[in-house]
FIMI-792199 format. One record per residue (C-alpha): x, y, z; residue number from 1. Coordinates in nm, 2 decimals. Example, Ala and Ser with C-alpha at 12.3 -4.5 7.8 and 13.67 -1.06 7.14 Angstrom:
! FIMI-792199
        x        y        z   pos
     1.23    -0.45     0.78     1
     1.37    -0.11     0.71     2
END
This chain:
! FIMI-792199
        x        y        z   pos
     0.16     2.50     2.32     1
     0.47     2.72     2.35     2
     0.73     2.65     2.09     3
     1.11     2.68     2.29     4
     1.33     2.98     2.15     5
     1.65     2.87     1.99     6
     1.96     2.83     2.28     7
     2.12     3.19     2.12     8
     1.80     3.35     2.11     9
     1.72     3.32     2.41    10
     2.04     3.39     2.53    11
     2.04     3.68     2.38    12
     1.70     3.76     2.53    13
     1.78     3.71     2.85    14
     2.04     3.94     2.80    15
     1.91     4.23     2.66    16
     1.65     4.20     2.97    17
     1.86     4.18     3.26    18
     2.09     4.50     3.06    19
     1.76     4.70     3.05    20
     1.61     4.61     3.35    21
     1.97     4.68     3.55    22
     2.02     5.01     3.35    23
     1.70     5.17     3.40    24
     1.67     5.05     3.79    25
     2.03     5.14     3.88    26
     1.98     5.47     3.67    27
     1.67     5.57     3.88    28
     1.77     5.43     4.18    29
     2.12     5.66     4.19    30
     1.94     5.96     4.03    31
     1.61     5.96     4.29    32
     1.73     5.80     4.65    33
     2.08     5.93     4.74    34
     2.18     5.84     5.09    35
     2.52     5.94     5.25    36
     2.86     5.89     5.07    37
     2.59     5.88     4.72    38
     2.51     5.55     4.80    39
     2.13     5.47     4.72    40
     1.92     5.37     5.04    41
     1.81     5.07     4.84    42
     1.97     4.90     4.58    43
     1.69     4.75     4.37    44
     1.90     4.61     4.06    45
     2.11     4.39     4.28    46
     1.73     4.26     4.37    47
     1.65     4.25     3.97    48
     1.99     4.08     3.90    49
     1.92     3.75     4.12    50
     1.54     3.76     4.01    51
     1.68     3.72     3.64    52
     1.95     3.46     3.78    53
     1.72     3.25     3.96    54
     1.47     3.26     3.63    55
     1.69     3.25     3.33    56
     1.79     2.89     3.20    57
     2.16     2.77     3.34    58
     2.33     2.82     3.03    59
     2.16     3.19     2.95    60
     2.36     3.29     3.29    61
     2.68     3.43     3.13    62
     2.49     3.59     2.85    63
     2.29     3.77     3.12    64
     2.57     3.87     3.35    65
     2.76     4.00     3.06    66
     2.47     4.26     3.00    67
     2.44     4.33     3.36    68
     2.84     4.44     3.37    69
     2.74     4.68     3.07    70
     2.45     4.80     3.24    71
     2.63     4.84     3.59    72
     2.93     5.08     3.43    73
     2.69     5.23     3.21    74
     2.46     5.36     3.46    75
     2.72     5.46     3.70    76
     2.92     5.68     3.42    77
     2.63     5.84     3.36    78
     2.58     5.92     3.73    79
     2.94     6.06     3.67    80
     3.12     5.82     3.84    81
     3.50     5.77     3.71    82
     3.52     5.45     3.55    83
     3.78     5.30     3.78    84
     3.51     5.34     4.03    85
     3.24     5.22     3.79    86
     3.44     4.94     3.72    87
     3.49     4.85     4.10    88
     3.13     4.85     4.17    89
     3.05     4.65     3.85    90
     3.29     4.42     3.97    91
     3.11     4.40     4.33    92
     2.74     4.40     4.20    93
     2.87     4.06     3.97    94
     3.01     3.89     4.31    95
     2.64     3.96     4.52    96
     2.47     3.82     4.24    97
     2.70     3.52     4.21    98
     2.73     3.45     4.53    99
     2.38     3.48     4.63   100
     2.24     3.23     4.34   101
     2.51     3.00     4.41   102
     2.36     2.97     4.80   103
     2.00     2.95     4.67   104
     2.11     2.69     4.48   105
     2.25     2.47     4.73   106
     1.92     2.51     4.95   107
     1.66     2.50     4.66   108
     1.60     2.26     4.37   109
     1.52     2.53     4.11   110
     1.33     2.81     4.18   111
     1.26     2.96     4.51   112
     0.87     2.94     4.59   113
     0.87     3.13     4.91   114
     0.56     2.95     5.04   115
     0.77     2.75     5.34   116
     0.97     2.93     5.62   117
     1.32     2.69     5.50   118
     1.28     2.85     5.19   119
     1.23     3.18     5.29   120
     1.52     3.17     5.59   121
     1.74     3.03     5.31   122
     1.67     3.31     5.04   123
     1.76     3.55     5.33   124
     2.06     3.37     5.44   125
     2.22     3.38     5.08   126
     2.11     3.78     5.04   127
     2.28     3.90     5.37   128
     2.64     3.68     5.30   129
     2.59     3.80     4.92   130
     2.60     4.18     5.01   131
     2.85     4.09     5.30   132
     3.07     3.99     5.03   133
     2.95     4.27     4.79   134
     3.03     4.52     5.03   135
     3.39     4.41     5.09   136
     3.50     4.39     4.75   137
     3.36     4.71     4.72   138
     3.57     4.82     5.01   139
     3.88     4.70     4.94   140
     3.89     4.80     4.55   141
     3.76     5.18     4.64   142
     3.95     5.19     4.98   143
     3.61     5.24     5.15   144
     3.55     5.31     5.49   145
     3.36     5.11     5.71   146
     3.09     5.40     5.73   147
     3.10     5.24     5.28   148
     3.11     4.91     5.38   149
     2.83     4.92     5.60   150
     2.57     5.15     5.38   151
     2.67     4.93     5.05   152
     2.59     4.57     5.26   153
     2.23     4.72     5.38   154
     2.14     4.87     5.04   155
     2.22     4.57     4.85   156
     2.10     4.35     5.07   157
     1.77     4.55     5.09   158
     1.74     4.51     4.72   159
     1.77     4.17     4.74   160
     1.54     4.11     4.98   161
     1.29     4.35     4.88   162
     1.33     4.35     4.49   163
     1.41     4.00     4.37   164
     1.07     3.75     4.56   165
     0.79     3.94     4.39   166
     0.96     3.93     4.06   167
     1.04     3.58     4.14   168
     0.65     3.49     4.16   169
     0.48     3.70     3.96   170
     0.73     3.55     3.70   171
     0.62     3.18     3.85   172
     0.26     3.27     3.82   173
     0.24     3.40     3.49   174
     0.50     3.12     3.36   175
     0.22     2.83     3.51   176
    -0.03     2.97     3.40   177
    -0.23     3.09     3.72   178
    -0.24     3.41     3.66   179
    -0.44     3.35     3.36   180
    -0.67     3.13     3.51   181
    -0.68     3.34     3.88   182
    -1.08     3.46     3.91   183
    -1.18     3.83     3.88   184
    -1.29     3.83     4.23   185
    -0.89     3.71     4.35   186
    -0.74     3.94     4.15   187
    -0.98     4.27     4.23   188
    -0.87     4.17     4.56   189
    -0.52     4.18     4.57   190
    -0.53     4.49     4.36   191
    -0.75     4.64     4.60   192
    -0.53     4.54     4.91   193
    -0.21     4.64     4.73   194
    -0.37     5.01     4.67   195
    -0.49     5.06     5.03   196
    -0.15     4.97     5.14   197
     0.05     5.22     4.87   198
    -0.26     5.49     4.98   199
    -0.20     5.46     5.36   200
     0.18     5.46     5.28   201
     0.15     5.78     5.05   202
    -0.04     5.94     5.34   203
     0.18     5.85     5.64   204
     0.49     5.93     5.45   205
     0.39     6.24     5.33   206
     0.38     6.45     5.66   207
     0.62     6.43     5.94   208
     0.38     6.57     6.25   209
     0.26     6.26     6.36   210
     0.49     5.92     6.39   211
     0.25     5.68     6.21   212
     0.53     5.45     6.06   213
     0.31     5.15     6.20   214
     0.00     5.25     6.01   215
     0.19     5.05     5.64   216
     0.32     4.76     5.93   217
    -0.09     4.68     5.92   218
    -0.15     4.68     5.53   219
     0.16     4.52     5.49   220
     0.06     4.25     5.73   221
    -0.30     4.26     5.61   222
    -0.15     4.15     5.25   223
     0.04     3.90     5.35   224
    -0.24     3.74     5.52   225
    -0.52     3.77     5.22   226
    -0.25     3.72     4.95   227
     0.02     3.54     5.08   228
     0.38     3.57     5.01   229
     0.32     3.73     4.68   230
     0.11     4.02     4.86   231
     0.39     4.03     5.16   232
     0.66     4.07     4.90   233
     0.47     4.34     4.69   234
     0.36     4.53     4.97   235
     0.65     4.53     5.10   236
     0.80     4.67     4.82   237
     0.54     4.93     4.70   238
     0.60     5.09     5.03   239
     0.97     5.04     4.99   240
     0.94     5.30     4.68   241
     0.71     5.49     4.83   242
     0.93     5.57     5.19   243
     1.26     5.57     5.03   244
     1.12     5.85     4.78   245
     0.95     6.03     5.00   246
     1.21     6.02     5.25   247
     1.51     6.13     5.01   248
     1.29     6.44     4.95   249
     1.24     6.54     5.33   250
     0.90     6.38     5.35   251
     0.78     6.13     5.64   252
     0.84     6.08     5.95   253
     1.18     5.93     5.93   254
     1.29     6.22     5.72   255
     1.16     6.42     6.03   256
     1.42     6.34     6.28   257
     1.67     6.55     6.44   258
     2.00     6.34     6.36   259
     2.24     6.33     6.04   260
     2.12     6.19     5.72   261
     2.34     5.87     5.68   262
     2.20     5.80     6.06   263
     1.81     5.85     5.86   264
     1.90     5.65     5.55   265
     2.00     5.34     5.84   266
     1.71     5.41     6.02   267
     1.49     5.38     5.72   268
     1.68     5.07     5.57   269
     1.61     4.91     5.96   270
     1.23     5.01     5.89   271
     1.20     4.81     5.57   272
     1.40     4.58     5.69   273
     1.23     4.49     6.00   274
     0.89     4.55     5.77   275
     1.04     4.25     5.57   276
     1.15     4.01     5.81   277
     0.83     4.03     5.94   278
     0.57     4.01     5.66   279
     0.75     3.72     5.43   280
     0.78     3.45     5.70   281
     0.44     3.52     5.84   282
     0.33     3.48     5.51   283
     0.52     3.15     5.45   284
     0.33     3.05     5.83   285
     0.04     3.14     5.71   286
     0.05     2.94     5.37   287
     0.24     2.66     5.57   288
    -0.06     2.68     5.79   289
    -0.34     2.67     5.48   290
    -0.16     2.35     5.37   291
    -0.18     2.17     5.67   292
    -0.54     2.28     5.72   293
    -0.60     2.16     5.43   294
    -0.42     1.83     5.42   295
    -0.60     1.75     5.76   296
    -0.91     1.81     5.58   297
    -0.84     1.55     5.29   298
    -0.73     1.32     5.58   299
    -1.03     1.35     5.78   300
    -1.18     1.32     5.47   301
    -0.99     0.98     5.34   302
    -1.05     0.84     5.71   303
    -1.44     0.94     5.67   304
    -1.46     0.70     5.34   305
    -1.24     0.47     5.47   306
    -1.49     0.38     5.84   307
    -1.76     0.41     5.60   308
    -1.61     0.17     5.37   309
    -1.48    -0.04     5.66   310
    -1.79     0.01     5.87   311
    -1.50     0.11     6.13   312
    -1.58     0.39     6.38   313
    -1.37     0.61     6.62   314
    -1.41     0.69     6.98   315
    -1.24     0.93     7.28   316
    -1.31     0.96     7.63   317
    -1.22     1.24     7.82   318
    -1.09     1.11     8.14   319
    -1.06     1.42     8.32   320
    -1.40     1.55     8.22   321
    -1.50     1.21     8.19   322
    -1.68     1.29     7.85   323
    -1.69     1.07     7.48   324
    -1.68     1.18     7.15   325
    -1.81     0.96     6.86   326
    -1.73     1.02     6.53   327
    -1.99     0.99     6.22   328
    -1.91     0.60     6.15   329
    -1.96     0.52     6.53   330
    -2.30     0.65     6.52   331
    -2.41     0.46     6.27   332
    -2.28     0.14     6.43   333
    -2.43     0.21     6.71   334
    -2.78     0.30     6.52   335
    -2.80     0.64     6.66   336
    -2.81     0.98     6.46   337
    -2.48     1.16     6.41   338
    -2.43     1.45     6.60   339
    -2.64     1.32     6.93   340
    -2.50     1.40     7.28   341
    -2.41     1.07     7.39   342
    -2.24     1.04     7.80   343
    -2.00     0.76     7.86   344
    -2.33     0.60     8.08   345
    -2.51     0.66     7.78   346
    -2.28     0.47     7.57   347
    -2.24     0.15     7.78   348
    -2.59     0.15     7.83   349
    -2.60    -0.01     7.47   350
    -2.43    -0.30     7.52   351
    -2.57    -0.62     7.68   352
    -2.56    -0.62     8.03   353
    -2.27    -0.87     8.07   354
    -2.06    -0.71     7.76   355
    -2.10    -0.37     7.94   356
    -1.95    -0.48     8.28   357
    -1.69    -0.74     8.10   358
    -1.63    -0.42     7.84   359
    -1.59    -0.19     8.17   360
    -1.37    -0.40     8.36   361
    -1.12    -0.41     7.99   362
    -1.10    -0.03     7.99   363
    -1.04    -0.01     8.44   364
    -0.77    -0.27     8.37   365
    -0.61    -0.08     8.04   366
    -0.58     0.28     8.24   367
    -0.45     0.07     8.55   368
    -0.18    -0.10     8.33   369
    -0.11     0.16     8.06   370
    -0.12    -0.14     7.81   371
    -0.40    -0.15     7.44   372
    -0.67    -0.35     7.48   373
    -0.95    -0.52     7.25   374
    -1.30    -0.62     7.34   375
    -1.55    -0.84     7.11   376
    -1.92    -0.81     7.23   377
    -2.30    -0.70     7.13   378
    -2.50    -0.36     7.15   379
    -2.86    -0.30     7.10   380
    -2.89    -0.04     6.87   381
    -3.11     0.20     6.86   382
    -3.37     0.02     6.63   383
    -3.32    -0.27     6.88   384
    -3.11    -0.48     6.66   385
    -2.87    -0.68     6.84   386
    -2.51    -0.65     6.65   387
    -2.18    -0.81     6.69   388
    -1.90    -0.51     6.75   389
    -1.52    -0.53     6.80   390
    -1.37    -0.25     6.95   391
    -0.93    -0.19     7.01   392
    -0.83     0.13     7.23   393
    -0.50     0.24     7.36   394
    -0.43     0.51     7.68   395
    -0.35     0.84     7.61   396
    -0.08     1.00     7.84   397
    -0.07     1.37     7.93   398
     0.25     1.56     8.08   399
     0.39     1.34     8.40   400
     0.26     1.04     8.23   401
    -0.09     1.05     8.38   402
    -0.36     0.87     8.17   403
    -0.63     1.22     8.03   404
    -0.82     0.99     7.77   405
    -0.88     0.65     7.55   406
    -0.87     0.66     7.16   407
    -1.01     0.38     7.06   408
    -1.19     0.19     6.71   409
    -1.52     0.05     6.71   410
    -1.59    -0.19     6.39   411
    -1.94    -0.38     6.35   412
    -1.84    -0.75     6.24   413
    -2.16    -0.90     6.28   414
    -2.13    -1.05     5.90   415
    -1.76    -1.16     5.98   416
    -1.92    -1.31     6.34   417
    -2.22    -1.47     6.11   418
    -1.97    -1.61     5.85   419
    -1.75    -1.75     6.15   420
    -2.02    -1.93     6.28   421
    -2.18    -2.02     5.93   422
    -1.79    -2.17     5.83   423
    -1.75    -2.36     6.24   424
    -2.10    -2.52     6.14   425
    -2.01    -2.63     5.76   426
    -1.67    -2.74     5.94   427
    -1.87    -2.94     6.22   428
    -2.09    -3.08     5.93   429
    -1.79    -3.13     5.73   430
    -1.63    -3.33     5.95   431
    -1.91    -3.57     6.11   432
    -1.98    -3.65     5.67   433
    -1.59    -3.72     5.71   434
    -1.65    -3.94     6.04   435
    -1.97    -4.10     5.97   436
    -2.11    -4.41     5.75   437
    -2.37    -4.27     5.56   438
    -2.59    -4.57     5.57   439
    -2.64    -4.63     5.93   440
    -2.55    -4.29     6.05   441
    -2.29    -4.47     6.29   442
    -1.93    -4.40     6.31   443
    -1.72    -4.52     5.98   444
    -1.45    -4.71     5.97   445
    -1.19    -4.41     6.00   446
    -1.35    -4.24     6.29   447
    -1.40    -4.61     6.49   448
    -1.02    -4.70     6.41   449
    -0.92    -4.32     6.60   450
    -1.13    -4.36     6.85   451
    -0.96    -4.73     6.93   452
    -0.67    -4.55     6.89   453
    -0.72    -4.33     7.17   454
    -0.87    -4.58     7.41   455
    -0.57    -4.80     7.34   456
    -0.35    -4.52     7.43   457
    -0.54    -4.48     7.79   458
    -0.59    -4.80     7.85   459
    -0.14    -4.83     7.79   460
    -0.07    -4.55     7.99   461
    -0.31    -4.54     8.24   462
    -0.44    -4.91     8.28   463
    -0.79    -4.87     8.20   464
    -0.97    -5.17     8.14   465
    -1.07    -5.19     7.75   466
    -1.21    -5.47     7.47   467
    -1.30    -5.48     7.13   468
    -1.58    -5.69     6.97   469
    -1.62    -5.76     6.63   470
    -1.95    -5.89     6.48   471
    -2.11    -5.91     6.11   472
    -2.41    -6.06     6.00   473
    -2.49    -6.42     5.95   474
    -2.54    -6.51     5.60   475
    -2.58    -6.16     5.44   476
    -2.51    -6.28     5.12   477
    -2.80    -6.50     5.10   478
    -3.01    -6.18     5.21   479
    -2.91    -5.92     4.97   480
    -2.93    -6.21     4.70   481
    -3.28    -6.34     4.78   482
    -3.43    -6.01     4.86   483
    -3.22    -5.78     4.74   484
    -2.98    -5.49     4.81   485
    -3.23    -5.24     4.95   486
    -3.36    -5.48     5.14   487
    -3.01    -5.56     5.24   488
    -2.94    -5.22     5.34   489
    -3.25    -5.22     5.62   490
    -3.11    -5.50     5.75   491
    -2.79    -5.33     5.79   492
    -2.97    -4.99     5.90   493
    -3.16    -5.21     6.20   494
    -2.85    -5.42     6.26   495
    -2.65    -5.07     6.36   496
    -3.00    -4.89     6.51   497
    -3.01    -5.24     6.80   498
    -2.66    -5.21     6.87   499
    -2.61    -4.88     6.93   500
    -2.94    -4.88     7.17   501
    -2.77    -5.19     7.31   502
    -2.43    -5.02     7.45   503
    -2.37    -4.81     7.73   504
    -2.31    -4.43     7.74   505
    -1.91    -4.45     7.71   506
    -1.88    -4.74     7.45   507
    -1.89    -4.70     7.13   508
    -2.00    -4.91     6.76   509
    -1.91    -4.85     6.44   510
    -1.96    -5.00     6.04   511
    -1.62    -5.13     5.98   512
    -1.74    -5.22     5.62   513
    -1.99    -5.40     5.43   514
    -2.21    -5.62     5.72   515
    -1.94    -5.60     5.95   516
    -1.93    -5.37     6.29   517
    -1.66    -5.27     6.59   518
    -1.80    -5.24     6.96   519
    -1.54    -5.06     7.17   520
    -1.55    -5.14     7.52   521
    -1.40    -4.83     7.73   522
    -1.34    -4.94     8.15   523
    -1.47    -5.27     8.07   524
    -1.34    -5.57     8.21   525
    -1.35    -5.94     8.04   526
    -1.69    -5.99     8.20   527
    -1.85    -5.72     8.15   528
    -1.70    -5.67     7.77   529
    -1.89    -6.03     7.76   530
    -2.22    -5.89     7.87   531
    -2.28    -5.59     7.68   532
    -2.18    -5.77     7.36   533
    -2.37    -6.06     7.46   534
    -2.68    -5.84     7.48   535
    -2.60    -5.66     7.17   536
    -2.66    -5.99     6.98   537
    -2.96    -6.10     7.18   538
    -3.12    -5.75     7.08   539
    -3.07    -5.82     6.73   540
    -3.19    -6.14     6.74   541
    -3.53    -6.03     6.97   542
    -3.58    -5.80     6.69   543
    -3.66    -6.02     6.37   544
    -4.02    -6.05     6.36   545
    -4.11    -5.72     6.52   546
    -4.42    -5.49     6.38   547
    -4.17    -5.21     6.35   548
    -3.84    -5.39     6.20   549
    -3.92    -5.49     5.87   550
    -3.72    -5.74     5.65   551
    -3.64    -6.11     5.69   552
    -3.45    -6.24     6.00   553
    -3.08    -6.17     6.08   554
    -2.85    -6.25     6.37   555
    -2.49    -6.21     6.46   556
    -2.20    -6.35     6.50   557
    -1.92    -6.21     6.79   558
    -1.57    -6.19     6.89   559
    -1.46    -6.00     7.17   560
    -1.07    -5.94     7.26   561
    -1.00    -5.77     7.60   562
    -0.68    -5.58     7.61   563
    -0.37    -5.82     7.70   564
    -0.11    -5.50     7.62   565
    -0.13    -5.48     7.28   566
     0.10    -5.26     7.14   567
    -0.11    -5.15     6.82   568
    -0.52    -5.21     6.73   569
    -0.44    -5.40     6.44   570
    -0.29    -5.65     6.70   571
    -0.64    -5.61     6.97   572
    -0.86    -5.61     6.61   573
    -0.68    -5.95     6.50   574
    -0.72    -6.10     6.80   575
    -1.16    -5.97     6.79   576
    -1.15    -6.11     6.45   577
    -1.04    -6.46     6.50   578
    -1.26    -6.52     6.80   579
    -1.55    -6.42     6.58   580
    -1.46    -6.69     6.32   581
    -1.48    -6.93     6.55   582
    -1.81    -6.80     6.62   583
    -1.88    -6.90     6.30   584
    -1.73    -7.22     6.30   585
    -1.95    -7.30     6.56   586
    -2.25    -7.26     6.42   587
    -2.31    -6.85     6.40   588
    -2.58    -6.63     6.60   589
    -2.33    -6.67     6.88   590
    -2.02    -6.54     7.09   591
    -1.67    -6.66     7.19   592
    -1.44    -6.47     7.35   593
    -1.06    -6.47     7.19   594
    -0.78    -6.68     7.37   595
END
């Protein structure tokens, strides 16, 4: 783990690097590439200076412009310019550097990576105003002309934009750590690519017979492509040196032509320029482009696991070519093996044959209406298992709103259609053990009293004839107590079994409780409530004695109430009850009818 310098150290570091970075490339630069008016061609230390700004901590920034002012008038009274002058253009190369990290700035949060075209357009933005504003300060504290003005903008903004992004990531890559960690095979490349593109440079610049100035446009090109920005900026600026040294000695083809020299220094500044504009966007497209290949992949990827996981497929059908597409998951719902050519015939085909047309007409209706659209049926796979499947789709629209294909989702939810039927049957049992007396198997007390209930309410609002009886067991008591209650409870048990095969289809008995039972009467008038309950007792008493009904005798008592408008069943019930104590009264094993 790195230990941090001390604040004044590494001010003072920072310092002493941009001095002697700025002092040895402005010394060079004014000493080997003079262009008209002894301006350079290219002004690499206004390049060095932002790549130092843009690197050094905020508060090592004064420090560090402080040694580039020293360098600046240093270098340029050695070049033997008078120091009025000097100081002019110190002045000026401080405001380029200023101005252009205090644009990047706005645009960037910290250092500028180069690897999206924003970022890129943005760097380039803040070079070309900083060297506009360079180049008139210049101007007006030399009295330049515009012939100045315009050679000092293109030179410094050349440096800029040539000089300062392959400091700026080479600095990034060794300060993360990549470059330590970046494979021999990566880094014989780049170092391989790099020296074709200085050697065909070298070579094409070197004669003037033959205009080949688009041979380092393809290495260039080529480096930005296997390297990325990093190889577009450092090609770029290998061949930079390489033309602007070659030209300032006669060399190339650019030296070559027939026209004044300030007109070749423009020309070649155009050449690098345009050499630059094109190279370190494409570069930032192309790394743009590796990210979003990439991200597509993970997301294919994530969607993969997640169909797996969800045993959710994916479907399209062409509807121009009329074709489908199934990815991985939907093969395996469907039991087939990935990667089979499957038609949209095909596909139907493994459905049952009344899914398939019903499934058919959903997908004719959806491209008729525009609107989504869900499906639930079965398929026979290919193992001829029969699975449940629910499938959602929506239309896709192609230019003029006319429908080209369906995306839709295929899931198997056979277990969910199992566990639906599984939890409606544990409901359905759940519900009769709520609704029935366990004993006799007949309706309980609850379910007789709802079902009263709702025959009261037709019989109120629509006039439908209706009567209640009300019967228990004569002398139960002396049964359970001489024979006991299991005997007691096969009474009961035959009791409920003779009355219920005593009734007709739409009435209805129930246990009330104990020895006691409700008959409901639906569309039964007086005398025919009468009847049926009549016979209900007469088959319980026919039974006692019977092979098959085992157990001492028993018989009934009965009291039937026919509905008089009764307002609530406790009222039709109370009525029941005391025409079956009268029943009683009377001796028992009979029945009266209430008043």
């Amino acid at each position: 783990m790195k230990r941090p310098l001390p604040p004044k150290v590494e001010t003072l570091f920072w310092s002493l690097l941009t001095a002697l970075g700025y002092f040895l490339l402005a010394s060079l630069s004014l000493y080997a590439t003079k262009g008209a008016d002894n301006i350079a061609a290219i002004w690499p230390p206004s390049g060095y200076l932002l790549a130092m700004l843009l690197l050094m901590p905020a508060r090592s920034r004064v420090g560090g412009m402080i040694g580039m002012a020293v360098a600046s008038f240093s270098a340029n009274l050695l070049a033997a310019t008078p120091a009025w002058m000097a100081a002019a253009f110190t002045v000026a190369n401080a405001v380029e550097g200023l101005v252009a990290l205090w644009l990047v700035s706005r645009h960037e949060r910290g250092i500028p990576t180069f690897m999206a075209t924003r970022s890129v357009v943005n760097f380039c933005f803040a070079a070309l105003t900083a060297s506009i504003a360079s180049a008139g300060i210049a101007a007006l504290l030399t009295g330049g002309s515009f012939e100045f003005f315009r050679s000092w903008m293109t030179t410094v903004a050349l440096g800029m934009l040539i000089i300062a992004p392959p400091v700026v990531m080479l600095a990034r890559l060794a300060e993360s750590g990549l470059l330590r960690h970046t494979n021999r095979a990566t880094i014989i490349e780049a170092t391989v690519v790099l020296t074709i593109a200085a050697g065909l440079t070298a070579i094409c610049f070197s004669q003037s017979g033959y205009p080949v100035t688009f041979i380092p446009c393809v290495a260039v090109v080529v480096a930005a492509y296997r390297l990325g920005p990093f190889g577009a900026g450092a090609s770029v600026l290998i061949v930079a040196i390489i033309t602007a040294w070659t030209t300032s000695r006669g060399l190339g083809p650019i030296a070559g032509m027939d026209t004044r020299p300030e007109i070749v220094v423009l020309f070649l500044q155009f050449y690098l320029l345009t050499l630059l504009g094109c190279a370190l966007p494409l570069a930032a497209l192309l790394v743009g482009r590796q990210r979003l290949a990439k991200r597509l992949e993970q997301s294919n990827h994530l969607l993969l696991q997640a169909e797996a996981a969800a045993l959710v497929g994916h479907w399209r059908v062409d509807l121009v070519r009329w074709t489908i597409q199934w990815s991985d998951q939907a093969y395996r719902i469907h039991g087939v093996e990935p990667g089979t050519p499957m038609t949209v015939q095909s596909s139907i085909d493994l459905y049952m044959p009344e899914d398939a047309a019903r499934m058919r007409a959903t997908i004719e209706r959806a491209v008729a209406s525009g609107a989504a659209f869900e499906y639930q049926g079965q398929i026979i796979r290919a193992d001829d298992e029969v699975r449940d499947i629910s499938s959602h789709g929506s239309i896709e629209y192609g230019r003029g709103g006319r429908p080209v294909g369906i995306f839709g989702t295929i899931q198997d939810v056979t277990e969910t259609v199992e566990n639906a039927r599984m939890l409606e049957a544990a409901r359905s049992d759940a519900e009769a053990a709520a609704n029935t007396d366990a004993l006799t198997g007949l309706p309980n007390r609850r379910h007789t009293l709802a079902f009263l209930e709702r025959a009261l309410v037709g019989a109120r609002e629509n006039g439908a004839p209706l009567a209640v009886a009300i019967f228990d067991i004569d002398h139960f008591k002396r049964i359970n107590d001489a024979h006991g209650h299991g005997i007691g409870d096969a009474v009961i048990r035959r009791v409920a079994r003779r009355a219920k095969a005593s009734l007709r289809e739409e009435d209805m008995v129930g246990r009330f409780g104990g020895e006691e039972f409700v008959c409901v009467f639906q569309r039964s008038s007086a005398q025919a409530a009468e009847m049926v309950a009549e016979r209900v007792r007469q088959a319980i008493e026919a039974a006692n004695g019977r092979a098959d009904d085992d157990g001492p005798a028993a018989t009934v008592s009965i009291g039937v109430a026919v509905y008089a408008g009764e307002t609530a069943v406790e009222e039709l019930l109370q009525r029941a009850d005391e025409a079956l104590y009268t029943a009683k009264r009377e001796g028992r094993n009979r029945l009266r009818m209430a008043a």
